[in-house]
Structure formats: C-alpha cells, structure tokens
N, CA, C and O atoms as CSV, one atom per row, in Angstrom:
chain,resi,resn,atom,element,x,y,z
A,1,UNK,N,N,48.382,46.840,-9.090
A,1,UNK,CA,C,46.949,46.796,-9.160
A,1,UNK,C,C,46.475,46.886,-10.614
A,1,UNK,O,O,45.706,46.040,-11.071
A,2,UNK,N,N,46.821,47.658,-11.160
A,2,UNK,CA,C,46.735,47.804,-13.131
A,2,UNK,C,C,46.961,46.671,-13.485
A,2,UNK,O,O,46.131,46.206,-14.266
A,3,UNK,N,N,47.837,45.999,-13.183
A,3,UNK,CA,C,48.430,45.134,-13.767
A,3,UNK,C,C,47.372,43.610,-13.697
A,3,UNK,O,O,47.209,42.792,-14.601
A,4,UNK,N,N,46.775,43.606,-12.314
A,4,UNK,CA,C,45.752,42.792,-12.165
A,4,UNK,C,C,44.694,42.997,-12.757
A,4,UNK,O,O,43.793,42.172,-12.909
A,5,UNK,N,N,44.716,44.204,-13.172
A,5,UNK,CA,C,43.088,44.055,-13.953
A,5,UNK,C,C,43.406,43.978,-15.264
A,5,UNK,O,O,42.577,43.403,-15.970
A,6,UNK,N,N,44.464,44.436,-15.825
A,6,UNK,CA,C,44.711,44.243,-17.187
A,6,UNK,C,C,44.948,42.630,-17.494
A,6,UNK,O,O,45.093,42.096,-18.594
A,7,UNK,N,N,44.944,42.299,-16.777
A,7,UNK,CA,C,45.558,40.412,-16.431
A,7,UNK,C,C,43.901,40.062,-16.584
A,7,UNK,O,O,43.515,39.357,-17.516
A,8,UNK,N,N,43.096,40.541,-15.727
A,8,UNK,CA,C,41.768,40.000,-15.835
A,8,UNK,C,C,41.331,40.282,-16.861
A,8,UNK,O,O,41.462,39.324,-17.623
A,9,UNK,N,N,40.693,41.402,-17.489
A,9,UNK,CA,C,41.116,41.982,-18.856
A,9,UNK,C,C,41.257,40.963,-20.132
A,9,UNK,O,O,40.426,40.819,-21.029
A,10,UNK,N,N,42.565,40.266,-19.986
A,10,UNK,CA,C,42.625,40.014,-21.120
A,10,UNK,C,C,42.487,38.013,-20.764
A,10,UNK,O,O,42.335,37.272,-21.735
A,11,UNK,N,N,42.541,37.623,-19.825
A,11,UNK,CA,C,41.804,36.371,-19.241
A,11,UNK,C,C,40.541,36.178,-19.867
A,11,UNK,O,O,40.241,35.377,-20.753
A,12,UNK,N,N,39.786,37.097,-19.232
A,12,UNK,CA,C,38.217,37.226,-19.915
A,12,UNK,C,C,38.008,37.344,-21.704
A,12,UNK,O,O,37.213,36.676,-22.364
A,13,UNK,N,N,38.920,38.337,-22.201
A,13,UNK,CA,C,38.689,38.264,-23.719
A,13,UNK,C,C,39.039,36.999,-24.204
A,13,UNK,O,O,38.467,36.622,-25.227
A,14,UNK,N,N,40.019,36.135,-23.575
A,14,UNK,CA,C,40.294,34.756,-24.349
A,14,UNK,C,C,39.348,33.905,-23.771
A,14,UNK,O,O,39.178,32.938,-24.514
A,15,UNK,N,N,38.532,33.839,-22.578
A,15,UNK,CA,C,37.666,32.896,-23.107
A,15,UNK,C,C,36.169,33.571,-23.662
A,15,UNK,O,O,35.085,33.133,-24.046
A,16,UNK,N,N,36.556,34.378,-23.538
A,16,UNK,CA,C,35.166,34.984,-25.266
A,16,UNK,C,C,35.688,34.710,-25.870
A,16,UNK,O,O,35.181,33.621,-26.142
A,17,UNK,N,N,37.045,34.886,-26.875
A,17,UNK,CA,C,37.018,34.241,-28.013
A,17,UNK,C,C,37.098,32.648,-28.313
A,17,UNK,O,O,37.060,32.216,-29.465
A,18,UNK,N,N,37.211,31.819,-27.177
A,18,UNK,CA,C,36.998,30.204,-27.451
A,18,UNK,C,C,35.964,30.100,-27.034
A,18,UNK,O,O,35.766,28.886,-26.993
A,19,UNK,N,N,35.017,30.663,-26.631
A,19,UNK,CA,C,33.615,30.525,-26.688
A,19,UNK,C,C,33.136,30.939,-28.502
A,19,UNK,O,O,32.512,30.257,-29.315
A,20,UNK,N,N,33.483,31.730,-28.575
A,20,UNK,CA,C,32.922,32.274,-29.890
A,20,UNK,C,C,33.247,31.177,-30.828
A,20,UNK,O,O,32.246,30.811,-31.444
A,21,UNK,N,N,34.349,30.524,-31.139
A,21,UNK,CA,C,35.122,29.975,-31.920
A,21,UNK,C,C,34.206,28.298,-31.539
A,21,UNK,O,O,33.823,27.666,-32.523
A,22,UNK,N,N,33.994,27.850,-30.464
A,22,UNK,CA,C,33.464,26.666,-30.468
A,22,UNK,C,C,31.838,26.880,-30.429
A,22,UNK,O,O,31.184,25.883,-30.122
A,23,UNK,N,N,31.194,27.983,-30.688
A,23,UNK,CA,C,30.022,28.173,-31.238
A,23,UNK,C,C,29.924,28.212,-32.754
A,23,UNK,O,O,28.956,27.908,-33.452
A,24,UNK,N,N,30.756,28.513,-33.009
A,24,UNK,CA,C,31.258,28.823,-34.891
A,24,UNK,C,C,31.327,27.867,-35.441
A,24,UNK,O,O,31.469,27.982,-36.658
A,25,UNK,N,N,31.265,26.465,-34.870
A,25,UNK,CA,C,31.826,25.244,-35.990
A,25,UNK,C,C,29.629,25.440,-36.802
A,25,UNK,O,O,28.529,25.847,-36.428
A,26,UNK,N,N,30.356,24.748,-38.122
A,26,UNK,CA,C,29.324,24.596,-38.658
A,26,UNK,C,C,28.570,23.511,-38.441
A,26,UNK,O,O,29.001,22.378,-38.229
A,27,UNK,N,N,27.115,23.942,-38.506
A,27,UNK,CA,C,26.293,22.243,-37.715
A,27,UNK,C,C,25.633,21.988,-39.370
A,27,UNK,O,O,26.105,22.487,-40.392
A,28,UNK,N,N,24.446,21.088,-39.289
A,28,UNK,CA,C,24.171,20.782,-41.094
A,28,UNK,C,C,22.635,21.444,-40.227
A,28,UNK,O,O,22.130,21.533,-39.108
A,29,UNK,N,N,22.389,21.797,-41.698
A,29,UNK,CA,C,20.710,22.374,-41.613
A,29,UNK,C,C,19.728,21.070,-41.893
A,29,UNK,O,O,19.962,20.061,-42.558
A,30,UNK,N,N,18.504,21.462,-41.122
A,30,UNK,CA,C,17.476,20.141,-41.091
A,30,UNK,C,C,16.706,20.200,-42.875
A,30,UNK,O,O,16.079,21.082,-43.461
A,31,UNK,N,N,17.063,19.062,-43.200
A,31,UNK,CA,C,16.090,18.828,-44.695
A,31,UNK,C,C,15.578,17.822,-44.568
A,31,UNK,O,O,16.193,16.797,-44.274
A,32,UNK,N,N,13.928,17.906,-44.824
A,32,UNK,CA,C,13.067,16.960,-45.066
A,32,UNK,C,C,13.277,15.627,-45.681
A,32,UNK,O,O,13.665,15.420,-46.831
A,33,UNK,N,N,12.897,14.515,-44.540
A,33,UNK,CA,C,13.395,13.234,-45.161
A,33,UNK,C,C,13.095,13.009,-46.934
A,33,UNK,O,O,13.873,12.557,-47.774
A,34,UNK,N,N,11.749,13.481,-47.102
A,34,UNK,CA,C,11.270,12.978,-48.455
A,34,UNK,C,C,12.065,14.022,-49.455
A,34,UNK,O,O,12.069,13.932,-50.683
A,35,UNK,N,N,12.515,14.696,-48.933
A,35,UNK,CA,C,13.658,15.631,-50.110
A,35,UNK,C,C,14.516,15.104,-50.248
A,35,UNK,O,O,14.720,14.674,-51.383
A,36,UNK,N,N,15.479,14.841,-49.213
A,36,UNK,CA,C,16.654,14.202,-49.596
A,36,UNK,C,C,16.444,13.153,-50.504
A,36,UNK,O,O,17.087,13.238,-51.550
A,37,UNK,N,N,15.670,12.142,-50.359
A,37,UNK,CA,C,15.516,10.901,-50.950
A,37,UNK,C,C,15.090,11.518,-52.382
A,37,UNK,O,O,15.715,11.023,-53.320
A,38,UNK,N,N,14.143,12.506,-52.721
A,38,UNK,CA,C,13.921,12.939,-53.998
A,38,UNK,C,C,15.269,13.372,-54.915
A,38,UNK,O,O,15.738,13.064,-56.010
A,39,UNK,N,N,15.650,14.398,-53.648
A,39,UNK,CA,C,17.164,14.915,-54.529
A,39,UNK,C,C,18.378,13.806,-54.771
A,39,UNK,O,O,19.226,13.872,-55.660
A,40,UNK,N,N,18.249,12.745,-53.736
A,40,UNK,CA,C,19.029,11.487,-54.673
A,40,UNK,C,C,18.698,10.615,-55.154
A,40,UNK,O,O,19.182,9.531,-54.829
A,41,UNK,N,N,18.048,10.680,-55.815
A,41,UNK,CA,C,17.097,10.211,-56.949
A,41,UNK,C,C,17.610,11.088,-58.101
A,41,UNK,O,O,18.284,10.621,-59.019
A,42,UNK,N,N,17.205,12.581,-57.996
A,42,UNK,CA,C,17.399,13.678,-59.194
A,42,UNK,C,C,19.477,13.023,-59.178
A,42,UNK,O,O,20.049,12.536,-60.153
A,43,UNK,N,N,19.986,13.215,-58.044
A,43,UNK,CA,C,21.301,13.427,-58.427
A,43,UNK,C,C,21.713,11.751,-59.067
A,43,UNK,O,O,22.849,11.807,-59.539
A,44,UNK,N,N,21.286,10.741,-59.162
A,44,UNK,CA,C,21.520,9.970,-59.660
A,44,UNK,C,C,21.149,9.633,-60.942
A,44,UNK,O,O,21.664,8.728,-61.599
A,45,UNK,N,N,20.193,10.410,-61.326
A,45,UNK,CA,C,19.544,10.560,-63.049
A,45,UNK,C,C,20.364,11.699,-63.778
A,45,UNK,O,O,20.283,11.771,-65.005
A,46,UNK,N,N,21.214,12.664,-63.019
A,46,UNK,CA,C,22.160,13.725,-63.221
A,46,UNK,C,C,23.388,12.625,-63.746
A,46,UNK,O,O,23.784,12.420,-64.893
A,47,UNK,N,N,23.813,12.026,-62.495
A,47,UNK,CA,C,24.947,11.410,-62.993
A,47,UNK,C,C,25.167,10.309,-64.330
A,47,UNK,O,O,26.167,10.167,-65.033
A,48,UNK,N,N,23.525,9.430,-64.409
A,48,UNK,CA,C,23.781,8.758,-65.547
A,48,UNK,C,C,23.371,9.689,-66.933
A,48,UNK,O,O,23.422,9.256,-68.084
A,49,UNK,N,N,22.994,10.935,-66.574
A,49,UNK,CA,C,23.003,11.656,-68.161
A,49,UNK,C,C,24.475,12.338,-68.897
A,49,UNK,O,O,24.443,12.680,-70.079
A,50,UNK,N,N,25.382,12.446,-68.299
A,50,UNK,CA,C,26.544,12.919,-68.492
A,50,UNK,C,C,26.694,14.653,-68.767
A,50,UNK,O,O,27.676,15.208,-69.259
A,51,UNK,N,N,25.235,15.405,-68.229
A,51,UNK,CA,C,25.537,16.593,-68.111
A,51,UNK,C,C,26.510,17.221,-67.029
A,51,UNK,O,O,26.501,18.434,-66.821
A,52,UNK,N,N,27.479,16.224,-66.243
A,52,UNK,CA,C,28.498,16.443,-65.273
A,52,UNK,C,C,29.676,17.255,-66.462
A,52,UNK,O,O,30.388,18.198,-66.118
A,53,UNK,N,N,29.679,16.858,-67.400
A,53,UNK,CA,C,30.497,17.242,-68.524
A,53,UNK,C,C,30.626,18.767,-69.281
A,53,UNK,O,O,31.499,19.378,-69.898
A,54,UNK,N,N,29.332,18.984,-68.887
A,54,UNK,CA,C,28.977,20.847,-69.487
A,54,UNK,C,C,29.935,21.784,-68.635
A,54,UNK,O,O,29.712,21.784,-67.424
A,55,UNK,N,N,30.615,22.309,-68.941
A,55,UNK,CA,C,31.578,23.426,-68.436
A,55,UNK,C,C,31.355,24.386,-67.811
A,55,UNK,O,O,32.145,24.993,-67.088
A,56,UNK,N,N,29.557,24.776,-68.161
A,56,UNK,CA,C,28.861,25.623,-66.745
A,56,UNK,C,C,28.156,24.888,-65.507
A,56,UNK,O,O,27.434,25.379,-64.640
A,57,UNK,N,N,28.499,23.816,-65.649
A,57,UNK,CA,C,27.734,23.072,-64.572
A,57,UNK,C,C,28.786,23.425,-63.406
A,57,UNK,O,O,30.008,23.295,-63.327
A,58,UNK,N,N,27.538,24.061,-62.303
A,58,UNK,CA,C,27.899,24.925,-61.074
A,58,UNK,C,C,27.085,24.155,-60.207
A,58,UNK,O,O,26.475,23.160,-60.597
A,59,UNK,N,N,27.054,24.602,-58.986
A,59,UNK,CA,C,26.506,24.957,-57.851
A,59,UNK,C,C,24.718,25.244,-58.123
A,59,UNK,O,O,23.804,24.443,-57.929
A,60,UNK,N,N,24.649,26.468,-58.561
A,60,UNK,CA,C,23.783,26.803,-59.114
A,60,UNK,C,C,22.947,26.338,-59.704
A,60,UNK,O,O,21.789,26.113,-59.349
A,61,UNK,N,N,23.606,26.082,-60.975
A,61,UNK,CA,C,22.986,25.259,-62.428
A,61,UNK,C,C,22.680,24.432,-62.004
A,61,UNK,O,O,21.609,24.279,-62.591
A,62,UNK,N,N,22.782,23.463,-61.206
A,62,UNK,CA,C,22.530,22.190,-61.048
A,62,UNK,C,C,21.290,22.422,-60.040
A,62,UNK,O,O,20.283,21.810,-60.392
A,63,UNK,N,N,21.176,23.075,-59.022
A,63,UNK,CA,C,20.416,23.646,-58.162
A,63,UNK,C,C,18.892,23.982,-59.253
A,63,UNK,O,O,17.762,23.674,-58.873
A,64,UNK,N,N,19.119,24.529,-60.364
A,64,UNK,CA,C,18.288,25.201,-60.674
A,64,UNK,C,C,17.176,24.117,-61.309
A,64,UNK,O,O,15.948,24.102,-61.228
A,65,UNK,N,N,18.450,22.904,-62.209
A,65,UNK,CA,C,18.020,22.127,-62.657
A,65,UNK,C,C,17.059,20.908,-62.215
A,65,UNK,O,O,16.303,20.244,-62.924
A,66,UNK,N,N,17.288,20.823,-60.976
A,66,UNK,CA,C,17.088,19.804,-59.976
A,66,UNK,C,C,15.553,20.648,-59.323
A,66,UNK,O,O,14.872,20.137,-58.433
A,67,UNK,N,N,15.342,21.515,-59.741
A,67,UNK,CA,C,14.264,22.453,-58.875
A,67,UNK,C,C,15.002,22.514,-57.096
A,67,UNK,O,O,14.314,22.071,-56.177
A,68,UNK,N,N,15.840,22.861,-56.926
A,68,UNK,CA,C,15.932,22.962,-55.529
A,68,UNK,C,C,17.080,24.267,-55.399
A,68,UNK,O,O,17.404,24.974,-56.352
A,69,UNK,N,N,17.717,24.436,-53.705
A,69,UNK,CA,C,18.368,25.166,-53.909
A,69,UNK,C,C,19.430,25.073,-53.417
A,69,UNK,O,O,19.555,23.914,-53.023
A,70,UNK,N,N,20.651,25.892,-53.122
A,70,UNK,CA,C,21.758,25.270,-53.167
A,70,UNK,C,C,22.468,25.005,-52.002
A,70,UNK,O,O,23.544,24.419,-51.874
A,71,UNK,N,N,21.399,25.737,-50.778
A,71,UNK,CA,C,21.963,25.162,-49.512
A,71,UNK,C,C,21.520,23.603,-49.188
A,71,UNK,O,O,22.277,22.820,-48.614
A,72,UNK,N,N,20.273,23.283,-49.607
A,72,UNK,CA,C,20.030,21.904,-49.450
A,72,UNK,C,C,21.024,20.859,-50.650
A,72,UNK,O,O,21.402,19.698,-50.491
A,73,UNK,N,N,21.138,21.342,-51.270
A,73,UNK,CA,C,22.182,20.148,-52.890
A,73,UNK,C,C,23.215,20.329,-52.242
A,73,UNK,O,O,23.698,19.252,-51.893
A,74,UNK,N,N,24.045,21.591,-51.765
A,74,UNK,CA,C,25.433,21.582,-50.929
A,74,UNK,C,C,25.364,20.606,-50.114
A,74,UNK,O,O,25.938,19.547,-50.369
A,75,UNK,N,N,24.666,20.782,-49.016
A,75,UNK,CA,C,24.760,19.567,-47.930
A,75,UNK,C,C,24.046,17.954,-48.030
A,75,UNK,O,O,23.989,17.241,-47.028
A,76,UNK,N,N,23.578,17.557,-49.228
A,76,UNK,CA,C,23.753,16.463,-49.648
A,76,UNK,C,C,24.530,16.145,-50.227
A,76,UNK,O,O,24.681,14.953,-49.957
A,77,UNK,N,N,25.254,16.454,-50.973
A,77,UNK,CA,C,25.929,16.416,-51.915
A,77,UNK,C,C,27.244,16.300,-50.567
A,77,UNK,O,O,28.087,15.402,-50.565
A,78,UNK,N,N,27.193,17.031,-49.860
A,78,UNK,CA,C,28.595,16.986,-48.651
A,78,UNK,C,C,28.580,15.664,-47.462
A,78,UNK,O,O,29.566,15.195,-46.892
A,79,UNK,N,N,27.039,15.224,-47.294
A,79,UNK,CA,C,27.256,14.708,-46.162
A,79,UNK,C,C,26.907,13.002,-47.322
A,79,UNK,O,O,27.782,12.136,-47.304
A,80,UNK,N,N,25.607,12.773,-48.201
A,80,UNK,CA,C,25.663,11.955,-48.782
A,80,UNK,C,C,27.135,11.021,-49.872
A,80,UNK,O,O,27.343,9.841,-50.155
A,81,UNK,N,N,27.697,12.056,-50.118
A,81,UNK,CA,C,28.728,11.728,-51.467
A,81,UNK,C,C,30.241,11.880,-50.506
A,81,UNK,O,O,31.194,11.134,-50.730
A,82,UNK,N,N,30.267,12.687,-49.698
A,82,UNK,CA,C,31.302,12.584,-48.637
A,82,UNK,C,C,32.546,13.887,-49.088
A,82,UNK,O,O,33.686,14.062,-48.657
A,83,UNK,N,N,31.588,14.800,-50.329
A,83,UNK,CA,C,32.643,15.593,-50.821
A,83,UNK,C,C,31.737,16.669,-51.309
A,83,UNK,O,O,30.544,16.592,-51.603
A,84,UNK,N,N,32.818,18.033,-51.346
A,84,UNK,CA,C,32.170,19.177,-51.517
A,84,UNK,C,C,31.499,19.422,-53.045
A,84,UNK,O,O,31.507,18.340,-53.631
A,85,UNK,N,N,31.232,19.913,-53.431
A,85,UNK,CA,C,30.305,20.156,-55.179
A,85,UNK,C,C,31.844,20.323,-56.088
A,85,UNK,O,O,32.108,19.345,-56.787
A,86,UNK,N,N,32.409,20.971,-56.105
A,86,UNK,CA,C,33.361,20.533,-56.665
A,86,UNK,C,C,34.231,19.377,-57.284
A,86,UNK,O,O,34.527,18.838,-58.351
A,87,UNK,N,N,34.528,19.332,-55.426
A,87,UNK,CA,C,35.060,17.610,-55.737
A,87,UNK,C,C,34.096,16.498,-56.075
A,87,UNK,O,O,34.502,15.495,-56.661
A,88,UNK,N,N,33.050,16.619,-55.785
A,88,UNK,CA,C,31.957,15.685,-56.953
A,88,UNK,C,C,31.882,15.767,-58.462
A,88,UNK,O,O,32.003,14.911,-59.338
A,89,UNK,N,N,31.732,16.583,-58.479
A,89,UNK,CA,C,31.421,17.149,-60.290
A,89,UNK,C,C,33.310,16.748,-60.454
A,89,UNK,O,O,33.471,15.589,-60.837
A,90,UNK,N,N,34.611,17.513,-60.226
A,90,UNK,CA,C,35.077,16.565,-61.013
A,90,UNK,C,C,35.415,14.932,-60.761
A,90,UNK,O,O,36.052,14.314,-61.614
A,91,UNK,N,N,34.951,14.291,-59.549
A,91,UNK,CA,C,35.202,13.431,-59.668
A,91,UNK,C,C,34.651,12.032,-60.647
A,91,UNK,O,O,35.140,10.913,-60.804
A,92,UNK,N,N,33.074,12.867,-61.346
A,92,UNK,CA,C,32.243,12.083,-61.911
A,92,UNK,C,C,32.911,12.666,-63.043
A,92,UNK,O,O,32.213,12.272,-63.978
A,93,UNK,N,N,33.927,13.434,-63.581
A,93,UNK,CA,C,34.211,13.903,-65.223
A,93,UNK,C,C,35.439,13.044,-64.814
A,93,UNK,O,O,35.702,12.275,-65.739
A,94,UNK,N,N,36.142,12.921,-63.941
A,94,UNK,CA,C,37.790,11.968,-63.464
A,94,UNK,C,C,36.925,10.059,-63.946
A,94,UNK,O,O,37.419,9.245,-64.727
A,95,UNK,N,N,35.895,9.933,-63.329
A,95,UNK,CA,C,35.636,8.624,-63.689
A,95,UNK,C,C,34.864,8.669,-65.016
A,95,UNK,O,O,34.422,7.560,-65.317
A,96,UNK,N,N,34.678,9.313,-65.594
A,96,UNK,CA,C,33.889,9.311,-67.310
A,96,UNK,C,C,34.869,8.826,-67.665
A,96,UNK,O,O,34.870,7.652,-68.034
A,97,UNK,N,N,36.513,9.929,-67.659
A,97,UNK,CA,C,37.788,9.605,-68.642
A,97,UNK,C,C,38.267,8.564,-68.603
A,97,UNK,O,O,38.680,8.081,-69.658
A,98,UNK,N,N,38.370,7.944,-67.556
A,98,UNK,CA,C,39.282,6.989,-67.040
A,98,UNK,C,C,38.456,5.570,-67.146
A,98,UNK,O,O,38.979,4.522,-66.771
C-alpha cells in the first residue's frame, strides 16, 4: 500500500515538472511595430558608422545610445539579425577585417 502511494507520489511530481519545463520555454515580448522599424533604422546607421569597433560596445551601450532598452535591442537584434548581441557585434568587427 506505501508503495502505491509513493508510486503516485512521485508520478504526479514528474508531470509537474514537464509541465513546468514546457511553460518555461521563452516566448518574445510584444514591441511596437513603429519601434522596431525605428530601431532598424538606428541599428543600420550603427553599423555603417563603425562604432561596432569600440571595445565597450555592450548590450547596454548600445541600448543607451540608440535611446532604447535592452530587452527590446536584445530581441531584435535576436529575431531580426538571427543572432544573439554578441554574435552580432562580432560578426560586424569579423566582416570590417576581412
């Protein structure tokens, strides 16, 4: 009889945790059509100035520069460019050199 409920027990905790886990994926946050289109605009006047090159250019910095903030530049920058802030910034200093 223990044994059945400890069986139920732990039945039940695994599908709480694949419930939890397929609630957890990340979804994208809603940004205003006329932003996006502004912020790629800003990120394309970014890329032809060659401040991709400054050694503090962050997340941030760029956020700050752009007047915006960095959950909206993250997820353009992720879903528009197809890559995280990182891999953008160096991929625009990888195509300067090359």
């Amino acid at each position: 009889m223990i044994s059945k409920i400890n069986s139920r027990k732990e039945n039940s905790s695994i599908k709480s945790l694949e419930i939890i886990r397929n609630n957890e994926t990340k979804g994208s946050i809603r940004i205003p059509e006329d932003t996006v289109k502004s912020l790629l605009e800003k990120l394309e006047k970014f890329e032809a100035s060659e401040k991709y090159l400054r050694k503090d250019a962050s997340l941030t910095w760029l956020a700050n520069n752009l007047n915006t903030n960095t959950k909206y530049l993250s997820e353009i920058i992720k879903i528009e460019k197809g890559k995280n802030f990182s891999n953008y910034i160096n991929g625009l200093r990888i195509n300067f050199y090359c």
